[in-house]
DSSP file (Angstrom, degrees, kcal/mol; ACC not computed):
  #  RESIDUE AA STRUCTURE BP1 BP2  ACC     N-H-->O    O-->H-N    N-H-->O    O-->H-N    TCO  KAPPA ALPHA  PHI   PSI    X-CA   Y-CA   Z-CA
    1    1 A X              0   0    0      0, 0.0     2,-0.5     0, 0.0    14,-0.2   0.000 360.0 360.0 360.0  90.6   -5.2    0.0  -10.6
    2    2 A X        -     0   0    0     12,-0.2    12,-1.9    11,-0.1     2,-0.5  -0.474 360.0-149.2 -84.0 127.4   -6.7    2.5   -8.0
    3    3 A X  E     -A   13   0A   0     -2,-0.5    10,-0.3    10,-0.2     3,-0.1  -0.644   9.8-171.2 -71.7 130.9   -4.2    5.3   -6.8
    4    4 A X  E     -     0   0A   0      8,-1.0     2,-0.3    -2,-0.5    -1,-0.2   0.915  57.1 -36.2 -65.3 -73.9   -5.1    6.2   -3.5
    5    5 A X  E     -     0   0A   0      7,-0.3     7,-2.2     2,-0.0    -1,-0.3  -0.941  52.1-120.0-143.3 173.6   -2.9    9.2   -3.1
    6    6 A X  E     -A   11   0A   0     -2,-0.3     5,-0.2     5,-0.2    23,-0.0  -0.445  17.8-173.6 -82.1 165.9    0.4   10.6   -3.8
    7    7 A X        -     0   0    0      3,-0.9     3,-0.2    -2,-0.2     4,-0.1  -0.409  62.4 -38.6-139.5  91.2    2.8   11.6   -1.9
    8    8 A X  S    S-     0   0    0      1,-0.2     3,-0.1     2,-0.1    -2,-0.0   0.941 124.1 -46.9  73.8  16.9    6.3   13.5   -2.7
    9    9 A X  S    S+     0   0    0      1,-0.5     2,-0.3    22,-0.0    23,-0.2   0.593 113.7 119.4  98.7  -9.6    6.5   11.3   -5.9
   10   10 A X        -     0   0    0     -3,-0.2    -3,-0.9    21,-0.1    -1,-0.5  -0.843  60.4-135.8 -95.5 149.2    5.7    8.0   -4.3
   11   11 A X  E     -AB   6  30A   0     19,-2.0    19,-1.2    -2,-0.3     2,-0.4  -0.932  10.8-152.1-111.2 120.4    2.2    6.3   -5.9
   12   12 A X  E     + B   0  29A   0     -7,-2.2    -8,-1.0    -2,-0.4    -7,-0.3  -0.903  42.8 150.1 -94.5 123.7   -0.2    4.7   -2.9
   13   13 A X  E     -AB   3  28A   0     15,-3.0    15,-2.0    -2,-0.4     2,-0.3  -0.896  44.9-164.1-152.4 162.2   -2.0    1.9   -4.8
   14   14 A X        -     0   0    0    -12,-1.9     2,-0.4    -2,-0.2   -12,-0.2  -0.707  28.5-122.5-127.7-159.4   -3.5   -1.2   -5.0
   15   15 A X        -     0   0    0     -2,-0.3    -2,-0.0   -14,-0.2    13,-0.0  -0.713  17.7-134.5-114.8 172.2   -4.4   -3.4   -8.2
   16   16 A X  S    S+     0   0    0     -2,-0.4    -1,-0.1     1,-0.2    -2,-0.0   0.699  94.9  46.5-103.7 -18.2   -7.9   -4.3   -8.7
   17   17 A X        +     0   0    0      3,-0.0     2,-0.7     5,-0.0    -1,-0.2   0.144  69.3 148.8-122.6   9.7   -7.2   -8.1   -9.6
   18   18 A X      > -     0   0    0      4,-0.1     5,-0.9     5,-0.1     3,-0.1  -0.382  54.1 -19.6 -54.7  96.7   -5.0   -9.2   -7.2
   19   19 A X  T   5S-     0   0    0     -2,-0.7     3,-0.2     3,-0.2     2,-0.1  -0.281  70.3-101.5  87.3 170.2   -5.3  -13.2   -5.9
   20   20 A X  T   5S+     0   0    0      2,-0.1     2,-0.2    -2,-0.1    -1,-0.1  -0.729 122.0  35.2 173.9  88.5   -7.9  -15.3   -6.3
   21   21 A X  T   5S-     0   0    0     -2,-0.1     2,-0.7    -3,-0.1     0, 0.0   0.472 129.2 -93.7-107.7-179.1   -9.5  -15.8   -3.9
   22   22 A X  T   5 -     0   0    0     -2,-0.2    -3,-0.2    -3,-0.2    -2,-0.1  -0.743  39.0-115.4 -91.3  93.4   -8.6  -11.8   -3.3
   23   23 A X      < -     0   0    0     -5,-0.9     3,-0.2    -2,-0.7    -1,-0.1   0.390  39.3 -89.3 -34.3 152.0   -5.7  -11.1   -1.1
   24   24 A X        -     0   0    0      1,-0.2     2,-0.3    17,-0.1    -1,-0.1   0.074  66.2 -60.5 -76.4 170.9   -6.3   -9.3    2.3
   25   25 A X  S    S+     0   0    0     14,-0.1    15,-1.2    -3,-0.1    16,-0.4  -0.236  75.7 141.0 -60.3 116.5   -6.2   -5.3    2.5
   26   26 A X        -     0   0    0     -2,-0.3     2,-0.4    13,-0.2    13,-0.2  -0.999  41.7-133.0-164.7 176.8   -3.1   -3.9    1.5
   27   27 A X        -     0   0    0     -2,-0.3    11,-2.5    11,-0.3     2,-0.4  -0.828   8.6-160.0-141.3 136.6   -1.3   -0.9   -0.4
   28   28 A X  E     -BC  13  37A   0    -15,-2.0   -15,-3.0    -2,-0.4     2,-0.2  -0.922  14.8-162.8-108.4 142.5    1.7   -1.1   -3.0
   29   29 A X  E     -B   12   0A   0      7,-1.5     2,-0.3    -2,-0.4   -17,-0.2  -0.923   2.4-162.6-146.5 110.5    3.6    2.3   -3.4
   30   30 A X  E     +B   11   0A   0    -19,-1.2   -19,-2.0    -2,-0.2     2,-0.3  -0.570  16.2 179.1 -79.4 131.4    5.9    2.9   -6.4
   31   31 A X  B >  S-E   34   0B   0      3,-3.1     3,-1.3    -2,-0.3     2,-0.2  -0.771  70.2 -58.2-156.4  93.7    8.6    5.6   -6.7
   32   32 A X  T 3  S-     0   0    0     -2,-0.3    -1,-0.1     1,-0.3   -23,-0.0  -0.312 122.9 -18.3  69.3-121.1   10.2    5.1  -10.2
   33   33 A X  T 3  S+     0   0    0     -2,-0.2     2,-0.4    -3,-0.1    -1,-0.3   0.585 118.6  99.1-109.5  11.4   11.3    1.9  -10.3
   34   34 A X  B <   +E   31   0B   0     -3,-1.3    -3,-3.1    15,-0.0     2,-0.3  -0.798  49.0 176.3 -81.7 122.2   11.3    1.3   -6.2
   35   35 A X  E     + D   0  50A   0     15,-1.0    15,-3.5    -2,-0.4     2,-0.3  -0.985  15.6 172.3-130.1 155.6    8.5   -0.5   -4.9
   36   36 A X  E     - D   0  49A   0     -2,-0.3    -7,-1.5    13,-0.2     2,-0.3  -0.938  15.1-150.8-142.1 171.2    7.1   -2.0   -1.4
   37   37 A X  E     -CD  28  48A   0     11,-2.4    10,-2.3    -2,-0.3    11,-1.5  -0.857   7.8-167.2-150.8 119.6    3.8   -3.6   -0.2
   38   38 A X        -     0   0    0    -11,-2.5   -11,-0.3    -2,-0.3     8,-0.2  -0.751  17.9-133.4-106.6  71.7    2.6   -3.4    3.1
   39   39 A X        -     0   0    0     -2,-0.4   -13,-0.2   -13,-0.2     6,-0.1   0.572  12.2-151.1 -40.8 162.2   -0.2   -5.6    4.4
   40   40 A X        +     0   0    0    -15,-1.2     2,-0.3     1,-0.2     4,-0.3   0.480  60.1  94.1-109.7 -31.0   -3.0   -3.6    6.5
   41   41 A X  S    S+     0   0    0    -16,-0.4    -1,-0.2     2,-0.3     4,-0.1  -0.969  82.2   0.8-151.1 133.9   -3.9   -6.1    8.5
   42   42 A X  S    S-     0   0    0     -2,-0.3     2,-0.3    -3,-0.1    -1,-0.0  -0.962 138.8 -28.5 -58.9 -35.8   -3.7   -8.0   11.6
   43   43 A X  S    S-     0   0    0     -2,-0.0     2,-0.7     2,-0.0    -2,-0.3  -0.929  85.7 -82.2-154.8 161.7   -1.2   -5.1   12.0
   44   44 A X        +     0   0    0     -2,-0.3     2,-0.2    -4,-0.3    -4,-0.2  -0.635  60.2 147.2 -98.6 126.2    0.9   -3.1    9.5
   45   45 A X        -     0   0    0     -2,-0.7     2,-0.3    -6,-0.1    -4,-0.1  -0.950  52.5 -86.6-143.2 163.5    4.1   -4.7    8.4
   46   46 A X        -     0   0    0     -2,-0.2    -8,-0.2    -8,-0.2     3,-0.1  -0.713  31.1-175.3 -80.4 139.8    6.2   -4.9    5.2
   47   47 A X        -     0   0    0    -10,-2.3     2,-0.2     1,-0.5    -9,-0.2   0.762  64.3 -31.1 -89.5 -55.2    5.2   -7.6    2.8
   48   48 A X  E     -D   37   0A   0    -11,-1.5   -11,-2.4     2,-0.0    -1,-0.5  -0.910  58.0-174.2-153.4 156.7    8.2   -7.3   -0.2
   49   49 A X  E     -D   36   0A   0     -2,-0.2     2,-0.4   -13,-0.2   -13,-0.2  -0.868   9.6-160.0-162.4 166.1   10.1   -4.5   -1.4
   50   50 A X  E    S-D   35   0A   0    -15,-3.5   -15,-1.0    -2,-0.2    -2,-0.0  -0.869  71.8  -8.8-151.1 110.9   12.4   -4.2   -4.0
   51   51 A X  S    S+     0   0    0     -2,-0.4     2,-0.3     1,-0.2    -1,-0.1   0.861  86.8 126.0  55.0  60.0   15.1   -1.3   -4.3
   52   52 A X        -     0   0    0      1,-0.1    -1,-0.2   -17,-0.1     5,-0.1  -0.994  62.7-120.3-123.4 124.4   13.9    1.1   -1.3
   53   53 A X     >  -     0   0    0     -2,-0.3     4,-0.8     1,-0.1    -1,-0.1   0.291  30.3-110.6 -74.9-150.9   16.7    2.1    1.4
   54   54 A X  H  > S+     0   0    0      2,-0.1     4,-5.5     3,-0.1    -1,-0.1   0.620 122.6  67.0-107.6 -38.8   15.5    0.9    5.0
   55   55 A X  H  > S+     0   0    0      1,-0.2     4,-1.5     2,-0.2     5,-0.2   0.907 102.5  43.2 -57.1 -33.3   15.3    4.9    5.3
   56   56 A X  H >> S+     0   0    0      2,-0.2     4,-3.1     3,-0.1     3,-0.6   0.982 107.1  56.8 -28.5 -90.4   12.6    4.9    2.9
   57   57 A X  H 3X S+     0   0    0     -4,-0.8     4,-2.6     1,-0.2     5,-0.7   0.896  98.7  59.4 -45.0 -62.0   10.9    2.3    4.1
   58   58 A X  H 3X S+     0   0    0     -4,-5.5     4,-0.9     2,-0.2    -1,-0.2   0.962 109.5  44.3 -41.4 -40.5   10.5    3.8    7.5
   59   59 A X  H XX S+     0   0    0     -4,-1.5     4,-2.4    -3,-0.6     3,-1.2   0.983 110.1  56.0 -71.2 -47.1    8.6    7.0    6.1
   60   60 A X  H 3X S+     0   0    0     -4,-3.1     4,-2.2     1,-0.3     5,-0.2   0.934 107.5  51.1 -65.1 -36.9    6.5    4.8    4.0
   61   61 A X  H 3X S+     0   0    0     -4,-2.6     4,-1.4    -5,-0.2    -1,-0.3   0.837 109.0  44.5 -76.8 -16.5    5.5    3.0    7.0
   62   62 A X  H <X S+     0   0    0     -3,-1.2     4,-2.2    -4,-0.9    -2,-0.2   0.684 115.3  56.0 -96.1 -13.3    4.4    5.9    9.2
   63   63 A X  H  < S+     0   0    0     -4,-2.4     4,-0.4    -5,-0.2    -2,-0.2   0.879 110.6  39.3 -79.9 -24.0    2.7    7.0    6.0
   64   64 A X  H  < S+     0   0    0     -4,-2.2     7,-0.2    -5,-0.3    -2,-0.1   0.838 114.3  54.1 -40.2 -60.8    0.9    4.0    5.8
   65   65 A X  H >< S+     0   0    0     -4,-1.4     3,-3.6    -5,-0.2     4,-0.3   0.991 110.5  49.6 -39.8 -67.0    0.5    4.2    9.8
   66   66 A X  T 3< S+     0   0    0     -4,-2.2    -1,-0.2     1,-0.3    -2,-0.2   0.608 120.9  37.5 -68.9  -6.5   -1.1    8.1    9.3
   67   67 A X  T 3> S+     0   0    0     -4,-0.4     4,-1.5    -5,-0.1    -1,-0.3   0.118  74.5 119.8-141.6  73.4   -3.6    6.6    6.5
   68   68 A X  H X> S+     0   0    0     -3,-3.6     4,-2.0     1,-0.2     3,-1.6   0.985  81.6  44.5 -34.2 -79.4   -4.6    3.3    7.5
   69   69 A X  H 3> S+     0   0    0     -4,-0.3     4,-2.2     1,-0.2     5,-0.3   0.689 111.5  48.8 -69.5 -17.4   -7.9    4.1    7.6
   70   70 A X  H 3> S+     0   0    0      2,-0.2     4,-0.5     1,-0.2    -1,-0.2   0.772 111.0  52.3 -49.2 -39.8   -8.2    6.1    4.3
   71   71 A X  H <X S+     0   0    0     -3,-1.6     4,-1.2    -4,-1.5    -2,-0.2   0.832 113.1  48.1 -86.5 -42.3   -6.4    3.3    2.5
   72   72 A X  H >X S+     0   0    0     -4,-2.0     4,-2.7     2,-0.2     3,-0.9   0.984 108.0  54.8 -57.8 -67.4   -9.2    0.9    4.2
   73   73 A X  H 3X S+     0   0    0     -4,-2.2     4,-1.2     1,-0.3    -2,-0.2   0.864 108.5  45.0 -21.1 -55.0  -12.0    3.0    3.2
   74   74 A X  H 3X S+     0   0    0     -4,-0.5     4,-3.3    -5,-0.3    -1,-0.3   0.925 115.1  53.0 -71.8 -41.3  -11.1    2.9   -0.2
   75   75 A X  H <X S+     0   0    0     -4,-1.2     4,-3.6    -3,-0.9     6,-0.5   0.996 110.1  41.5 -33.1 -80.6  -10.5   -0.8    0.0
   76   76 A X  H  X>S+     0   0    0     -4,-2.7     5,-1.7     1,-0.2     4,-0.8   0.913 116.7  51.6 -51.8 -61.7  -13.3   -1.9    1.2
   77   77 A X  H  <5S+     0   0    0     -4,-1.2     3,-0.5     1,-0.3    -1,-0.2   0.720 119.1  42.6  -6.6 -57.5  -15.6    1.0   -1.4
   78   78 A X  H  <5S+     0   0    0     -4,-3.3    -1,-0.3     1,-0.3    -2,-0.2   0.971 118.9  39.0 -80.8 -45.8  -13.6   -0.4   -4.3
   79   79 A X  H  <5S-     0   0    0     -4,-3.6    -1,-0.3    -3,-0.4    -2,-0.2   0.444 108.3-120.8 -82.5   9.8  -13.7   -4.2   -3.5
   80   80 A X  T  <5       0   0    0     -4,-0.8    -3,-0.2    -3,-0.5    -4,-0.1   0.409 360.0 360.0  87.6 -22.4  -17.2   -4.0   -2.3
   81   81 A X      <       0   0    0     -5,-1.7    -4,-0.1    -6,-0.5    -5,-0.1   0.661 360.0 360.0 -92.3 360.0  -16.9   -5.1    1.0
């Protein structure tokens, strides 16, 4: 399960064995027992989340926004592609 980054106690990551065939680029971020997943791609939207306020969720999506391409990079690096 590679962390991308931290931030303030939230975990940027994605799991290394996810789907099959392998699900499209996107980043799960954990804070205790609050999690969301936000797809990458055609455009960044929330996927699931499960115990996160909406206020939450707004930073985690402009944190997403401000590293897209960090969070792709690493994608693509890990998966190969």
């Amino acid at each position: 399960m590679p962390v991308i980054f931290r931030y303030q106690g939230y975990r940027f990551f994605f799991f290394s064995n996810e789907g099959d065939p392998l699900e499209a680029c996107h980043i799960h971020i954990r804070k205790g027992g609050a999690v969301a997943k936000f797809w990458l791609k055609p455009k960044i939207q929330l996927a699931q989340t499960y115990d996160m306020s909406p206020i939450e969720l707004r930073k985690l999506m402009k944190l997403v926004e401000q590293n897209q391409t960090l969070i792709e990079e690493k994608w693509d690096e890990y998966f190969s592609l």
